[in-house]
Every structure is written in C-alpha cells, then in structure tokens.
N, C-alpha and C positions, 0 to 999 in steps of 0.2 A: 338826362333823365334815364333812370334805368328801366331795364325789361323784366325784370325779378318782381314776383308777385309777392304779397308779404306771406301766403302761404310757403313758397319755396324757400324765401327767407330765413324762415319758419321752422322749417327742416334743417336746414343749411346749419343755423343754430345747432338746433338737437345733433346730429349727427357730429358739429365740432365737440360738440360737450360728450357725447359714448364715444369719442372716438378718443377722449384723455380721460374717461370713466368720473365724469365730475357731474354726472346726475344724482352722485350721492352729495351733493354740497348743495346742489339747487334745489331746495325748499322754497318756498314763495317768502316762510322768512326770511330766509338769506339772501334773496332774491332780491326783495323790495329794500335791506338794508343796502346793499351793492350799487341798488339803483339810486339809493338818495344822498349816497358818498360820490357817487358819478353825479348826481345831480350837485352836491354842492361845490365840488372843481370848476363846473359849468362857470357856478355863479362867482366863484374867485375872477377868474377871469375879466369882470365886469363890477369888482366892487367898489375901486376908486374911480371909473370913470364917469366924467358927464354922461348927461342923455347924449346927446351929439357924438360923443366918443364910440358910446356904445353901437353905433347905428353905420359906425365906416370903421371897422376894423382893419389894422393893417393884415398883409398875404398871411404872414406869420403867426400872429393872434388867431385869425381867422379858422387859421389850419387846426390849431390847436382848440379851439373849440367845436370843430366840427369831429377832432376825435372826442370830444368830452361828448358831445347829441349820439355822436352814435352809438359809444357805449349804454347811455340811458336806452336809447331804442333796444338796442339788444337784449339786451336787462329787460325791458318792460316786454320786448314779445315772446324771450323764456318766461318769463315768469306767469304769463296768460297763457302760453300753453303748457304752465306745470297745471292751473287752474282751469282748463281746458274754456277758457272763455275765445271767442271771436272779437278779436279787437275793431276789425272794421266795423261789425253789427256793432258793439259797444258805442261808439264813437258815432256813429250815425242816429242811436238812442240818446244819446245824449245830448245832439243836437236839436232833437224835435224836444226835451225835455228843458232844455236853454231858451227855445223859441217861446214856448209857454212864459217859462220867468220870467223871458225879458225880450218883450214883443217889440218888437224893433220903432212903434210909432211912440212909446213912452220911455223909451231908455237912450235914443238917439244922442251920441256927445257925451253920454253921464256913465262913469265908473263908478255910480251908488251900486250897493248888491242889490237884490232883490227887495228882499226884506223892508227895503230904506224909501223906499215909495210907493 
C-alpha cells in the first residue's frame, strides 16, 4: 500500500505535466478523450476471455493491465484537477446517492438498475 495521499499524487501529476509544458494539451476534453482510449486498452486485455479467465490473470497480463488502471487514474485525477473537483468528496457523494437507488434490502444479488424495480 502506498503513503501518497491522492492530493500529492495530485501535484506529482501537475508538476510532471509543467515540467514537459503539456498543460497546454490538457483540456478536460483531451483529458477525458485520453482517458477512454486508456480505458479501452484496459478492456482489450479481457475481450476474449472467460469470466474465470478474467479473474486469475497471468504475472504478465496482470502487469500490463495495471499500467492500463494507472493511466486511467492519472487521466481521471488531471482531468478533476483541470476541473478543480475533489474526487474523494465526489466519490463519497456518490455513494450515499447509490445507497438511496439501491438500498441494499431491495437490490440484494440483482444487477437490475434502478429504474427496473
């Protein structure tokens, strides 16, 4: 586990990015394009496999999708601080906004959305 808060992360970011002057490319649109090109590498990775398969990656695989998560991460906490949002408060709001939808005594086992009961 690491000791890096997602704020210093956060920074770390920022600072790689002035330091190659590539805050003129990160727009939240380029951003979030960047981030769903890294998102769908992810999903390469995991298009022919079974459920089974997908769930015991070999070392190798493995590796290689953990560079594809990080880039997404990276991507998505510039992109929230070109937007100056808090992703942890985000994420925590949108927990208690999930709990309302889908209250754990009526949604228990079922992958229905919302909407569908």
């Amino acid at each position: 586990m690491s000791d890096i808060t997602i704020e210093q992360l956060r920074q770390k970011i920022s600072d790689f990015a002035a330091a190659r002057d590539w805050d003129q490319f990160h727009s939240p649109k380029s951003l979030s394009m960047a981030m769903i090109v890294e998102a769908a590498e992810l999903v390469e990775h995991f298009q022919w496999l079974t459920e089974e398969q997908s769930q015991s990656l070999p070392d190798g695989k493995c590796a290689e999708v953990e560079n594809e998560l990080a880039d997404i991460f990276i991507y998505l906490i510039r992109m929230a601080d070109k937007l100056d949002i808090d992703l942890l408060n985000a994420a925590n709001n949108k927990l208690k906004i999930n709990a309302e939808k889908y209250p754990a005594d009526k949604v228990r086992g079922s992958a229905k959305k919302y909407t569908e009961y």
